[in-house]
BAPA-304150 format. One record per residue: residue number from 1; x, y, z of N, C-alpha, C, O in turn. Coordinates in nm, 4 decimals. Layout:
% BAPA-304150
<NUM,<X,Y,Z>,<X,Y,Z>,<X,Y,Z>,<X,Y,Z>>;
...
***
This chain:
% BAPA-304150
<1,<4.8536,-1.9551,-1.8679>,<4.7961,-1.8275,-1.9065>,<4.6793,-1.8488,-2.0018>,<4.6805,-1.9280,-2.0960>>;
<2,<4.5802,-1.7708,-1.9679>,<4.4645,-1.7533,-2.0527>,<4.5325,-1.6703,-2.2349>,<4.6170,-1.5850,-2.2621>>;
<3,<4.4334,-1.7600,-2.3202>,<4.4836,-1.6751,-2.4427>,<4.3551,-1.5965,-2.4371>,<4.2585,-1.6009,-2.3610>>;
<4,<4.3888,-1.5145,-2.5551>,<4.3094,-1.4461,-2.6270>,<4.1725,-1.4743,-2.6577>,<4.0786,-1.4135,-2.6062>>;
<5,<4.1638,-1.5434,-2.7206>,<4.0163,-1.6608,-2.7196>,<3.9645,-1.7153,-2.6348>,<3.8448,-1.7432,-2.6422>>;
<6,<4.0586,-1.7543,-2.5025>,<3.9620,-1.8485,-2.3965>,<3.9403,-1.7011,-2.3072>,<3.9273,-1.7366,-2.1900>>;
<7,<3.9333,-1.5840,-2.3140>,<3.9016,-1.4826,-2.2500>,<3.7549,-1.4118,-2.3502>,<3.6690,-1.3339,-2.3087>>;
<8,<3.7598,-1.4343,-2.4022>,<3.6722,-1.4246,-2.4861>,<3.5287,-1.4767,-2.5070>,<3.4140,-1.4325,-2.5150>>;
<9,<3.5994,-1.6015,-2.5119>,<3.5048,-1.7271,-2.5197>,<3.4212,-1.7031,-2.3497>,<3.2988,-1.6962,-2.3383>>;
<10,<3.5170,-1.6937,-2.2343>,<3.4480,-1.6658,-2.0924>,<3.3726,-1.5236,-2.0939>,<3.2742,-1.5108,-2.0211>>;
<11,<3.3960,-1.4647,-2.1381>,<3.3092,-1.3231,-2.1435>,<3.1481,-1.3613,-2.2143>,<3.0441,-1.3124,-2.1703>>;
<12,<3.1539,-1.4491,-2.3207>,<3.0305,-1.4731,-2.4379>,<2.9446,-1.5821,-2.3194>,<2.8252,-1.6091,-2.3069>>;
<13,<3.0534,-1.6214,-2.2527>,<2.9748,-1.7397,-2.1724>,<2.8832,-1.6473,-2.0777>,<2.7608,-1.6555,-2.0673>>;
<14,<2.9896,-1.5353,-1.9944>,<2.9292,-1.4876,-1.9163>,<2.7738,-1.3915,-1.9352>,<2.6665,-1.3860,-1.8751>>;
<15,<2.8381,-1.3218,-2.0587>,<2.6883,-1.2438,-2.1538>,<2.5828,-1.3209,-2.1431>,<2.4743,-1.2818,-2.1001>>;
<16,<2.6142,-1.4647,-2.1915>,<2.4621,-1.5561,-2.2143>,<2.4003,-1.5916,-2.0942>,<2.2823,-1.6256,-2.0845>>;
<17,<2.5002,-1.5815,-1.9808>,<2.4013,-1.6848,-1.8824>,<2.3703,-1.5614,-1.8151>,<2.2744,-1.6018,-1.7493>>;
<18,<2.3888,-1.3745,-1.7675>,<2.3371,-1.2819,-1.7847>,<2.1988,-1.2346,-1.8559>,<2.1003,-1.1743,-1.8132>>;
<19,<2.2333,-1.2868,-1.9803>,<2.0756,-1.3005,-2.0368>,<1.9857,-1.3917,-2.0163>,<1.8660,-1.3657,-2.0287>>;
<20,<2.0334,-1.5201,-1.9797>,<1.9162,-1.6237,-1.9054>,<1.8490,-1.5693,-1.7909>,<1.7270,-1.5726,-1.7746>>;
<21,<1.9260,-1.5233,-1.7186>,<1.9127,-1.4959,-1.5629>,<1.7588,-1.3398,-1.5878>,<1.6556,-1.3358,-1.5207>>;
<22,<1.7862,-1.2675,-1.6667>,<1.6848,-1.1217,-1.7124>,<1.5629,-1.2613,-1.7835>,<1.4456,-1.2600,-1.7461>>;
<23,<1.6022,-1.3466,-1.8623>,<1.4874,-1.4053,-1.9137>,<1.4408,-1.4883,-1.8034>,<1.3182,-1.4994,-1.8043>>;
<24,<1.4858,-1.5360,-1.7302>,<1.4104,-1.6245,-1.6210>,<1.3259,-1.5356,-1.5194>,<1.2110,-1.5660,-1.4871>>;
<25,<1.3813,-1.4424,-1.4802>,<1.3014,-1.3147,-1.3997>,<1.2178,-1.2880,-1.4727>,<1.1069,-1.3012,-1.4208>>;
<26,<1.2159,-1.2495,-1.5906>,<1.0494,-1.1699,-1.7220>,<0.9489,-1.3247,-1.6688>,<0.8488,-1.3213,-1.5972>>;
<27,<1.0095,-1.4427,-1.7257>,<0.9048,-1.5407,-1.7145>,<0.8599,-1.5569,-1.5557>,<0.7395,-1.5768,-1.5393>>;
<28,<0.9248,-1.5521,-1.4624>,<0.8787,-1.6090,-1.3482>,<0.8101,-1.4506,-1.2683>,<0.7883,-1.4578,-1.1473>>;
<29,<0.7859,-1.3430,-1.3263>,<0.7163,-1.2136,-1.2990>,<0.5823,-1.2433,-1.4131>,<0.4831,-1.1708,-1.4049>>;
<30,<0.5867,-1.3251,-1.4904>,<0.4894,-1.3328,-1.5636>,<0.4158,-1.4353,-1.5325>,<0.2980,-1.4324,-1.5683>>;
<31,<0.4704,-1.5607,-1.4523>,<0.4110,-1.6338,-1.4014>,<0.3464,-1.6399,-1.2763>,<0.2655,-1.7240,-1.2373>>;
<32,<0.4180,-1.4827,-1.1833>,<0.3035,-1.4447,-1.0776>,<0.1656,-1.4062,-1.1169>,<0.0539,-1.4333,-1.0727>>;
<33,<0.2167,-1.3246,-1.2276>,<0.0618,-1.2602,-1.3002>,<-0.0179,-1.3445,-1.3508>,<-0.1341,-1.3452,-1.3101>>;
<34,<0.0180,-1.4236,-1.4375>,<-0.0922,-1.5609,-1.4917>,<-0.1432,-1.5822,-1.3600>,<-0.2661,-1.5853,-1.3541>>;
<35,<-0.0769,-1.5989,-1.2452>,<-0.1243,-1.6986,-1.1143>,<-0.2216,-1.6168,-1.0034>,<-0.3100,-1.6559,-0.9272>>;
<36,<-0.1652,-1.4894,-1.0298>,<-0.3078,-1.3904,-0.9789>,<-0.3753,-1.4148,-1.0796>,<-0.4542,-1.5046,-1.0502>>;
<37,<-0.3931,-1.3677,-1.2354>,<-0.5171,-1.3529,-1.2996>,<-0.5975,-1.5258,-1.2868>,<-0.7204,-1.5296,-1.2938>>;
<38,<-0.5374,-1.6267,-1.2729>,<-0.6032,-1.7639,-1.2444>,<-0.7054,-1.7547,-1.1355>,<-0.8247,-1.7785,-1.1547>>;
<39,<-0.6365,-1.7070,-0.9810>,<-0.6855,-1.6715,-0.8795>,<-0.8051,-1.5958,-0.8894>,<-0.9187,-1.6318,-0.8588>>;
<40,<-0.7750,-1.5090,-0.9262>,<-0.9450,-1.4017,-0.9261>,<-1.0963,-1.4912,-1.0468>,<-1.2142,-1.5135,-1.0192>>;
<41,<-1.0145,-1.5193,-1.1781>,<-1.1309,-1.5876,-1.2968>,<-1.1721,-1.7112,-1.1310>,<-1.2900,-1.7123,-1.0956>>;
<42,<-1.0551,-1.8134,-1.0376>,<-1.1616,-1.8996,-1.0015>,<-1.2443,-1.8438,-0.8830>,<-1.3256,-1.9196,-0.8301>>;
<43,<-1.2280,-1.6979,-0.8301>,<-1.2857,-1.6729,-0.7062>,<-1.4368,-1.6381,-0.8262>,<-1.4891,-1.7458,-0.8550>>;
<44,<-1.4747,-1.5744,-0.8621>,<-1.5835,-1.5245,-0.9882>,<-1.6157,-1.6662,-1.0013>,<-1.7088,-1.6852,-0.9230>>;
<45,<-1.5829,-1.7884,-1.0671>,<-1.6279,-1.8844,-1.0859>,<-1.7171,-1.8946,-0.9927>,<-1.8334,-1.8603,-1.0139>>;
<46,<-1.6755,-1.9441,-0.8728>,<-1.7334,-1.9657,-0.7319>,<-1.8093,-1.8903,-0.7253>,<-1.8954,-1.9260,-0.6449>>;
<47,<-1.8358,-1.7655,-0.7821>,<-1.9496,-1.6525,-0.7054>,<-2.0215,-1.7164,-0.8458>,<-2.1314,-1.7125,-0.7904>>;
<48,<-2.0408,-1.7492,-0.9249>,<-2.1456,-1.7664,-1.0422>,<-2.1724,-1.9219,-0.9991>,<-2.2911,-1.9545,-0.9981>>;
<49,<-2.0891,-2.0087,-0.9680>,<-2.1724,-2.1903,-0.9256>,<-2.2468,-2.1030,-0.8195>,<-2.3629,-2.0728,-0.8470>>;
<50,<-2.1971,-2.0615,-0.7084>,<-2.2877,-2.0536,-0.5992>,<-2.4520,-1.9748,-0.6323>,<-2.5470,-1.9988,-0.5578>>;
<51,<-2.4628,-1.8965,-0.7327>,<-2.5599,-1.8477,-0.8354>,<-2.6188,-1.9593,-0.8899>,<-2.7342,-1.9834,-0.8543>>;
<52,<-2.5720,-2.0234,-0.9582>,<-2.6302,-2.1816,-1.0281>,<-2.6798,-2.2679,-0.9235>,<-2.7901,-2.3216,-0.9141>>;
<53,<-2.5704,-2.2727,-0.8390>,<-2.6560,-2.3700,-0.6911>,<-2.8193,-2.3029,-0.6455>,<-2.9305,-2.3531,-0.6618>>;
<54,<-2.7922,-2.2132,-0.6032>,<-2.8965,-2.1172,-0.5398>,<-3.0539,-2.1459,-0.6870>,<-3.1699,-2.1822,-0.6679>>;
<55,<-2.9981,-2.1174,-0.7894>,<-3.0737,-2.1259,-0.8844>,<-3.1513,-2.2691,-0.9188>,<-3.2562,-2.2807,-0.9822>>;
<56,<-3.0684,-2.3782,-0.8576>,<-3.1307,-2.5326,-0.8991>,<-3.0236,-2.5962,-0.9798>,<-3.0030,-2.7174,-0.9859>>;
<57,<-2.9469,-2.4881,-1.0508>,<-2.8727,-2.5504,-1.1644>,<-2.7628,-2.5865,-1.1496>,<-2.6921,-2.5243,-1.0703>>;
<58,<-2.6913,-2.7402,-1.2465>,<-2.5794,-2.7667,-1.1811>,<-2.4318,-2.6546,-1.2104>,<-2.4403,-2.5633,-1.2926>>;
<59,<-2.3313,-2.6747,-1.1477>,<-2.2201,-2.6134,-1.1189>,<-2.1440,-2.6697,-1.2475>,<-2.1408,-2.7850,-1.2906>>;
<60,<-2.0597,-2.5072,-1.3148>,<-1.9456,-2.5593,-1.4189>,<-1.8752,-2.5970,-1.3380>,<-1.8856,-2.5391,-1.2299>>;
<61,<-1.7833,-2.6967,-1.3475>,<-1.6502,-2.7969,-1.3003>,<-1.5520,-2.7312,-1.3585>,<-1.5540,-2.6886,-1.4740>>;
<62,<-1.4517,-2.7200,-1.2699>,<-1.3473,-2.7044,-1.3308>,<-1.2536,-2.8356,-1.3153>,<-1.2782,-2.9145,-1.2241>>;
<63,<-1.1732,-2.8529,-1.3820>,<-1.0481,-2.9698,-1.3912>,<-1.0161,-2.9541,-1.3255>,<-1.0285,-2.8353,-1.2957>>;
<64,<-0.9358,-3.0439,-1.2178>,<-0.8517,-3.0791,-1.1108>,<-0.7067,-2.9998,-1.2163>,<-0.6709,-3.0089,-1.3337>>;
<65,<-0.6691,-2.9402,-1.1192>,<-0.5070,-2.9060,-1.1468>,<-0.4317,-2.8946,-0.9939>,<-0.4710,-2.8720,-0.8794>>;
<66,<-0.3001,-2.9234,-1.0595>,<-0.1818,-2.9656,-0.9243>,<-0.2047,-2.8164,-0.8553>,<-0.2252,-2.7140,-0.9204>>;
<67,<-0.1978,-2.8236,-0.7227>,<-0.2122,-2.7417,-0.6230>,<-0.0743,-2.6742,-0.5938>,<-0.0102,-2.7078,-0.4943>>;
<68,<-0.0108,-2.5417,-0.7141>,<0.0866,-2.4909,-0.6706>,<0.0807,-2.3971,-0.6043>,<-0.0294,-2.3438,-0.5907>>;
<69,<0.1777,-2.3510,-0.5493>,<0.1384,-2.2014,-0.4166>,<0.1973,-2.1007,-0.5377>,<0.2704,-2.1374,-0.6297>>;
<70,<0.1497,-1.9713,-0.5156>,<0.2029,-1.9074,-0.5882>,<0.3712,-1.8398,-0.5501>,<0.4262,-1.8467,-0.4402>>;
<71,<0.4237,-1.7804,-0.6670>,<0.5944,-1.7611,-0.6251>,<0.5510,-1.5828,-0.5315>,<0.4773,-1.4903,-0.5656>>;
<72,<0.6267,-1.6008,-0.4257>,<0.5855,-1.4751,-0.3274>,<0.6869,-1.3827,-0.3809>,<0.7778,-1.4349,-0.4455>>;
<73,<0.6881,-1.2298,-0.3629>,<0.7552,-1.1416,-0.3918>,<0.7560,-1.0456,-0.2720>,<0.6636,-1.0297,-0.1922>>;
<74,<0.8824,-0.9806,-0.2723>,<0.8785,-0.8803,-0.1163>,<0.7622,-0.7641,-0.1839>,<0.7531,-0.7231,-0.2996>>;
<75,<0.7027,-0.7402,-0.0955>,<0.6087,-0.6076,-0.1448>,<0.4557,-0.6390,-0.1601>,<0.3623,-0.5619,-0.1378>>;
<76,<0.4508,-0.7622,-0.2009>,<0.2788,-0.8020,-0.1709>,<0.2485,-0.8396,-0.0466>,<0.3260,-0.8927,0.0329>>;
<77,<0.1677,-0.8202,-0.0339>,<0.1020,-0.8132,0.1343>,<-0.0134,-0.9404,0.1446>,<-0.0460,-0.9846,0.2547>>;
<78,<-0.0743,-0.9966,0.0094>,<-0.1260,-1.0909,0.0091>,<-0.1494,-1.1677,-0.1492>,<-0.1232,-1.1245,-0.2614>>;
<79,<-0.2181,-1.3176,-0.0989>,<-0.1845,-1.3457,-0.2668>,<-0.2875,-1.2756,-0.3916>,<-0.2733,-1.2835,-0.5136>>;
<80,<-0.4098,-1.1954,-0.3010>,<-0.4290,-1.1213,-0.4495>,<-0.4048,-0.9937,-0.5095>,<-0.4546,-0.9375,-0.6070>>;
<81,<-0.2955,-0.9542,-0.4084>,<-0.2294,-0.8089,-0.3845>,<-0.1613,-0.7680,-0.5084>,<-0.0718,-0.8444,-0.5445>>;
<82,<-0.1844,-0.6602,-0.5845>,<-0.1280,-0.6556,-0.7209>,<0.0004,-0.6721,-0.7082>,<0.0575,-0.6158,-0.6148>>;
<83,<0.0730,-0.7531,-0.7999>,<0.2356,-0.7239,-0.8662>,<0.2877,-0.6156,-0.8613>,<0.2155,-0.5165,-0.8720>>;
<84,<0.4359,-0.6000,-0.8427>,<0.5087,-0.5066,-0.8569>,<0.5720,-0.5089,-1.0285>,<0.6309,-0.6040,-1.0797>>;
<85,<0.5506,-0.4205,-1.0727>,<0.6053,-0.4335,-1.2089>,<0.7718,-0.5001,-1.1951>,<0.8321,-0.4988,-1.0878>>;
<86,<0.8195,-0.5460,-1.2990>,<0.9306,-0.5799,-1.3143>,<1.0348,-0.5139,-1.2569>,<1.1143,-0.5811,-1.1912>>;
<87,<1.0537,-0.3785,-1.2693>,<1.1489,-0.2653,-1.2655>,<1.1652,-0.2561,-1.1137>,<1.2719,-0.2546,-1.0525>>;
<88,<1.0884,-0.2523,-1.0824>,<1.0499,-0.2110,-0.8996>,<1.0418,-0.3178,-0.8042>,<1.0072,-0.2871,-0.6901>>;
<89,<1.0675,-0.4379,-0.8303>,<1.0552,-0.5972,-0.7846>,<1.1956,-0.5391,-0.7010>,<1.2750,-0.4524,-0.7374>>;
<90,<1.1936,-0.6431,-0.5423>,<1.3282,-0.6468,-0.4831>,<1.3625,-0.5122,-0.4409>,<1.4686,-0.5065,-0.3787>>;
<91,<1.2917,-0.3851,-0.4605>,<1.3435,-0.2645,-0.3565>,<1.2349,-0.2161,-0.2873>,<1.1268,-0.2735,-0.3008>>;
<92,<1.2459,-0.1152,-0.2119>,<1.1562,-0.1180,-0.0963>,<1.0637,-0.0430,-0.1940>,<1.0954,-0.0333,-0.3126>>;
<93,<0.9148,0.0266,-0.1314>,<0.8534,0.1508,-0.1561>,<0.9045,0.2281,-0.1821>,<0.9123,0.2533,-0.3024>>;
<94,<0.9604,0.3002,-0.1002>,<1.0565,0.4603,-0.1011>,<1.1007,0.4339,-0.1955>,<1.0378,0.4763,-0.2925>>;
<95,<1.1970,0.3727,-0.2188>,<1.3398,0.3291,-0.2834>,<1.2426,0.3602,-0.4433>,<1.2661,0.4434,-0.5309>>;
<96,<1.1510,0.2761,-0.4361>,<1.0611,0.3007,-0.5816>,<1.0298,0.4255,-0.6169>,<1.0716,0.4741,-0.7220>>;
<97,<0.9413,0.5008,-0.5200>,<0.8919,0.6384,-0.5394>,<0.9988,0.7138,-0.5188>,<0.9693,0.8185,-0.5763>>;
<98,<1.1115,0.7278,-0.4700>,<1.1600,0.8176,-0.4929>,<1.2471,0.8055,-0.6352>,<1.2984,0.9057,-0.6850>>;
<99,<1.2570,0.6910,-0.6875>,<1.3722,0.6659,-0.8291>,<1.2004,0.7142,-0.9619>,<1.1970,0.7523,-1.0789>>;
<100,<1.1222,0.6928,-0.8889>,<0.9703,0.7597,-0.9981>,<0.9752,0.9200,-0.9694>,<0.9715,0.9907,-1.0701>>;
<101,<0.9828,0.9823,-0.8483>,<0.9975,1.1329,-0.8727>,<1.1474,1.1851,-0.8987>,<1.1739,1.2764,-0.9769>>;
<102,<1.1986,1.1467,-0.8570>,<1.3597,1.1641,-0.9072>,<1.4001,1.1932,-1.0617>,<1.4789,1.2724,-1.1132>>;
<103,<1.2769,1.0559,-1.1334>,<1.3292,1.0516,-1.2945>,<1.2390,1.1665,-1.3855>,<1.2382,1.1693,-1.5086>>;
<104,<1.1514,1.2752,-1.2822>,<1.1339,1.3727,-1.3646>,<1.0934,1.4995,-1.2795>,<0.9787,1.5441,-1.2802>>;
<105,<1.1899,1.5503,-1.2113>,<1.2197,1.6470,-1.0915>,<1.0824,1.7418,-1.1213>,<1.0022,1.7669,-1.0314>>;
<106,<1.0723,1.7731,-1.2095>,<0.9718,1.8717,-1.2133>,<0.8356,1.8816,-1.2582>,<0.7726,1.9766,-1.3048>>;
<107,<0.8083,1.7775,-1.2368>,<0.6737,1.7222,-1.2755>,<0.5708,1.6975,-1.1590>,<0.6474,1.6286,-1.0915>>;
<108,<0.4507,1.7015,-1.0808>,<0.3972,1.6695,-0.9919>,<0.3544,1.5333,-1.0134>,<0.3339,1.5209,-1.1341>>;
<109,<0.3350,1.4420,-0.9616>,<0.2405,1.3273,-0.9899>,<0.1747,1.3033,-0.8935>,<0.2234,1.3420,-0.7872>>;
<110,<0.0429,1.2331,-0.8878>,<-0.0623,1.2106,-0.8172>,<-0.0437,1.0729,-0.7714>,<0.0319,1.0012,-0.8369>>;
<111,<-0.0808,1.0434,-0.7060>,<-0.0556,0.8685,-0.6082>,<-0.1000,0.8222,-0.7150>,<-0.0080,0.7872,-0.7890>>;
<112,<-0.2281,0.8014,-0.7684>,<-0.2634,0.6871,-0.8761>,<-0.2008,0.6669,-1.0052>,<-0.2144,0.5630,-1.0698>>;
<113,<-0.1212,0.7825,-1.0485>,<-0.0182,0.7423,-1.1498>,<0.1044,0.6945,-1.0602>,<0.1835,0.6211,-1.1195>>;
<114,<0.1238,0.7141,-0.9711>,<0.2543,0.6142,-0.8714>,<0.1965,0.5049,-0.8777>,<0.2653,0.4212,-0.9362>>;
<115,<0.1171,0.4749,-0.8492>,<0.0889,0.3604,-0.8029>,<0.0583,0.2436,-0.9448>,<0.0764,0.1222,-0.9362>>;
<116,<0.0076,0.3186,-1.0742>,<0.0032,0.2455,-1.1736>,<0.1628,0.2505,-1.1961>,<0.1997,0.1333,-1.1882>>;
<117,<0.2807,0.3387,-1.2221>,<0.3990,0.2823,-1.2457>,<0.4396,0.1709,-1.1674>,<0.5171,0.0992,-1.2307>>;
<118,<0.4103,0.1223,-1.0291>,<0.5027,0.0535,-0.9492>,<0.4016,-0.1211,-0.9815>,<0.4519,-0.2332,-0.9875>>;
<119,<0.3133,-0.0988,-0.9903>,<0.2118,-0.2052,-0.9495>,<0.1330,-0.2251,-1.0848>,<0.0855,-0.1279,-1.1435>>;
<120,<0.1163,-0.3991,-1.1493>,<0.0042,-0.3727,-1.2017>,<-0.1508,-0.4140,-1.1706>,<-0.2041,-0.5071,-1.1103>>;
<121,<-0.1935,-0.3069,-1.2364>,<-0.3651,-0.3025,-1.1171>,<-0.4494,-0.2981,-1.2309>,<-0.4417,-0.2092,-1.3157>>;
<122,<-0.5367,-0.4005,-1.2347>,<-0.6519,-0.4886,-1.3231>,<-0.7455,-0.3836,-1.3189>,<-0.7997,-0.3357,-1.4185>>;
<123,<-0.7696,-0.3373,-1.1662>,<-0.8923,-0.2714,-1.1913>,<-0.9203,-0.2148,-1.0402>,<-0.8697,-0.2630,-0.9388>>;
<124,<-0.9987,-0.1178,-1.0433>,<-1.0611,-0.0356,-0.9630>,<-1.0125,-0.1246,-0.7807>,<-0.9741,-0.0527,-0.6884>>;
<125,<-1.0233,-0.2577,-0.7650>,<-1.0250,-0.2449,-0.6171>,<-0.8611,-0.3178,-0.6257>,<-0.8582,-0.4052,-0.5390>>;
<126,<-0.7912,-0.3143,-0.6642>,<-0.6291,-0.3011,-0.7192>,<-0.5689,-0.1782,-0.6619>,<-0.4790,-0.1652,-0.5788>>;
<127,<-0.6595,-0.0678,-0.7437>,<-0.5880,0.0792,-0.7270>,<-0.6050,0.0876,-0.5894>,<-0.5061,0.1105,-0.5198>>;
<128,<-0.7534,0.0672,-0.5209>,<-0.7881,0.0901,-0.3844>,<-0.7142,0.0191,-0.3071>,<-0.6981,0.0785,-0.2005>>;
<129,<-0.6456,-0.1105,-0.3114>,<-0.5322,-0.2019,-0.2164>,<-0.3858,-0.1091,-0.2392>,<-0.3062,-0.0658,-0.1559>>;
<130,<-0.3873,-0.1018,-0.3511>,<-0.2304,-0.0587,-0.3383>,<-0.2183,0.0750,-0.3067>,<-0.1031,0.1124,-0.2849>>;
<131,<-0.3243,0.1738,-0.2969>,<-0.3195,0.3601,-0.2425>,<-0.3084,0.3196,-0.1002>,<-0.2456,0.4056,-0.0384>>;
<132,<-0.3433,0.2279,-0.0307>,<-0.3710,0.2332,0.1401>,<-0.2243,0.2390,0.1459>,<-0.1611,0.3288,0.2016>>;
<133,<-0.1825,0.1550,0.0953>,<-0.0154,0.1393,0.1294>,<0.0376,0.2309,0.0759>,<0.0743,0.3202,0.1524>>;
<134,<0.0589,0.2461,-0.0402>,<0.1275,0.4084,-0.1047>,<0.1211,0.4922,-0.0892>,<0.2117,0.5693,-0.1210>>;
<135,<0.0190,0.5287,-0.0349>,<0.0007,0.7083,0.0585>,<0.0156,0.7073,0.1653>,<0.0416,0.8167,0.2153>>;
<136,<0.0077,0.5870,0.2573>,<0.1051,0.5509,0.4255>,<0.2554,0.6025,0.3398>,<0.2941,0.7157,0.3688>>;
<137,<0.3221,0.5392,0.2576>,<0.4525,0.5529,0.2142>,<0.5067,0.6737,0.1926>,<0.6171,0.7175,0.2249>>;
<138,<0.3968,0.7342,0.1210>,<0.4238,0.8614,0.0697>,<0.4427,1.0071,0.1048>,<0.5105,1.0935,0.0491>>;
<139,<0.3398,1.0135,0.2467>,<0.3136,1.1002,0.3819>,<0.4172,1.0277,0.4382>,<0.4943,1.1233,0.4300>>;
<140,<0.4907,0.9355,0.4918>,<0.6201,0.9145,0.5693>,<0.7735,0.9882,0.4963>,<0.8596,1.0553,0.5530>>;
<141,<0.7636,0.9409,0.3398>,<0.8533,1.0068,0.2439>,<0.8715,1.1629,0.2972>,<0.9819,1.2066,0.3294>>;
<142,<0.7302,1.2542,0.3033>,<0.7453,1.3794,0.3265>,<0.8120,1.3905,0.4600>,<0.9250,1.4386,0.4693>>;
<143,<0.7499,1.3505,0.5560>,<0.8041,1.3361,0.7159>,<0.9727,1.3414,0.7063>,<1.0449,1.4226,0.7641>>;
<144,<1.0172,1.2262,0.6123>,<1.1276,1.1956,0.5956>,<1.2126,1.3207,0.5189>,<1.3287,1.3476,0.5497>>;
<145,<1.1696,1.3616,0.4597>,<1.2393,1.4913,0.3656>,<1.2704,1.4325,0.2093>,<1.3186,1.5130,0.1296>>;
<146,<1.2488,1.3201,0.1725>,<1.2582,1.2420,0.0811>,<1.1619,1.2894,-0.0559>,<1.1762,1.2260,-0.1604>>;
<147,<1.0907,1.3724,-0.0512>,<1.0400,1.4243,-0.1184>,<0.9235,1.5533,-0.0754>,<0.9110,1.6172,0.0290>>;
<148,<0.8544,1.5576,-0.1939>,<0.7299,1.7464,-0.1291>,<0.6221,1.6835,-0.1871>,<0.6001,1.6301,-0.2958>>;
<149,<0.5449,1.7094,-0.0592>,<0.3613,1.6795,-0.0688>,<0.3224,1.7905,-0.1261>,<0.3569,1.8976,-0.0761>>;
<150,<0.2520,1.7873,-0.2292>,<0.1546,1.9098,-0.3249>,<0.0133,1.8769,-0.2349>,<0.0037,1.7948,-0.1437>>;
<151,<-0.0592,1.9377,-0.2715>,<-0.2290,1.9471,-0.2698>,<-0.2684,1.7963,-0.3381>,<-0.2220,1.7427,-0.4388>>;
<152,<-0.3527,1.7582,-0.2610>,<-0.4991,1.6294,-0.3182>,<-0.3950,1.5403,-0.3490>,<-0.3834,1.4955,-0.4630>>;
<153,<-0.2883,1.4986,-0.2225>,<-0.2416,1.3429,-0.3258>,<-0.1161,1.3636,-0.4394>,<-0.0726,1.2881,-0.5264>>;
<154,<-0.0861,1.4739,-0.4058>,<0.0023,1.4977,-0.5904>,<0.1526,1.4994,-0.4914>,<0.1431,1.5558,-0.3824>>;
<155,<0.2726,1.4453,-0.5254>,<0.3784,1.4350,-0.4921>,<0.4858,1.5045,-0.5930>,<0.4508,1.4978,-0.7108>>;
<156,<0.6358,1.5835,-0.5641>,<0.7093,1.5967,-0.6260>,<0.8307,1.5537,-0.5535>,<0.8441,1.5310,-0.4332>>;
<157,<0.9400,1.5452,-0.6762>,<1.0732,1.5530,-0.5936>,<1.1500,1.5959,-0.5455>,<1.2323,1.5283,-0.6073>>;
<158,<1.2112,1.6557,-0.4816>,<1.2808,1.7176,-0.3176>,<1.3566,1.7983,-0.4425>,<1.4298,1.7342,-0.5179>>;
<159,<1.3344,1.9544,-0.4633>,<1.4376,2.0321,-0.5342>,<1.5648,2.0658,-0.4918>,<1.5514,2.0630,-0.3695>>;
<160,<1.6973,2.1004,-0.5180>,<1.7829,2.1455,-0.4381>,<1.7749,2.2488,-0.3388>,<1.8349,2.2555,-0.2315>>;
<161,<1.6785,2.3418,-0.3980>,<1.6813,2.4718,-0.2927>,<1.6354,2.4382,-0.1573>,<1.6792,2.4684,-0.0464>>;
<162,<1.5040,2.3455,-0.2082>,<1.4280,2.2617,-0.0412>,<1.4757,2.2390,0.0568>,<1.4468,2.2729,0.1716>>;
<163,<1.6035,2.1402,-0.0102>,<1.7282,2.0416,0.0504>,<1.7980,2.1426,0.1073>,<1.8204,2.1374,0.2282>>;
<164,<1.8360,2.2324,0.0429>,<1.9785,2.3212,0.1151>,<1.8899,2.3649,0.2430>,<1.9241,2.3351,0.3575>>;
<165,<1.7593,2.4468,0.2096>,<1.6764,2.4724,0.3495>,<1.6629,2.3998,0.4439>,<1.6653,2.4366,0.5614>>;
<166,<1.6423,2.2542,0.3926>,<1.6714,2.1631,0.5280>,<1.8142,2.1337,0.6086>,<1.8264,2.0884,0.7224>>;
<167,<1.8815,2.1592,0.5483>,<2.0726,2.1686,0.5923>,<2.0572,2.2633,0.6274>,<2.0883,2.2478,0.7455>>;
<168,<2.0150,2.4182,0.6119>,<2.0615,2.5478,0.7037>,<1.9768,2.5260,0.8113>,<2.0211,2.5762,0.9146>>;
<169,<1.8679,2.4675,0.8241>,<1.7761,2.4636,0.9712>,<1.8468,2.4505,1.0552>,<1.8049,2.4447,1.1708>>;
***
């Protein structure tokens, strides 16, 4: 029989390696992002040597570094495709937007604040990659009954009264 203490002691064990497991996910979601923001500073590099070439002048070098692939995640579509924030990693679209209109029933939101909760987006052609896909998602959501299309892009979440209307049809 287990005592008192060695039940104990297995619970503290279990807590800690629970908390490794949340700290290894933060770092290795942070190490997609370092590995996109690497990606884009060397594509810009390349567009400024090829400027210096063109110009006469020689090319900054960069250091040889080991050739890692980056860590893939379900939901990017390519490797410079923004991140899924932490929270939203591992479930589908829907599954995202609807737990984002869900968590404030009565609020409208517009795709580009969806799309900044789910994704993070550096900048202007970020927002433009990740709306193609999120408003395909979002117009299917409605199709689906999964939520209510407002005017210009603005989404809410499926009220009860909606719902019961769709059950008496």
């Amino acid at each position: 029989m287990n005592s008192s203490s060695d039940i104990d002691f297995i619970i503290q064990v279990r807590e800690r390696a629970q908390n490794k497991v949340e700290e290894i996910n933060k770092l290795l979601h942070d190490q997609r992002r370092i590995e996109m923001l690497i990606e884009r500073a060397k594509k810009y590099l390349n567009q400024l040597n090829a400027f210096l070439e063109a110009e006469g002048q020689r090319p900054a070098l960069l250091k040889e570094s080991p050739n890692v692939s980056p860590v893939g995640k379900p939901g990017n579509r390519a490797k410079d495709f923004p991140i899924r924030k932490v929270e939203w990693e591992g479930m589908s679209l829907f599954e995202a937007v609807k737990a984002i209109l869900e968590a404030s029933p009565n609020e409208i939101q517009h795709a580009d604040v969806i799309a900044h909760k789910v994704y993070e987006i550096q900048n202007p052609k970020d927002l433009r990659r990740v709306k193609q896909s999120l408003v395909s998602t979002l117009r299917n959501g409605i199709k689906r009954g999964l939520w209510e299309g407002m005017k210009r892009n603005k989404y809410k979440a499926k009220t009860p009264v909606a719902q019961e209307r769709l059950i008496q049809v």
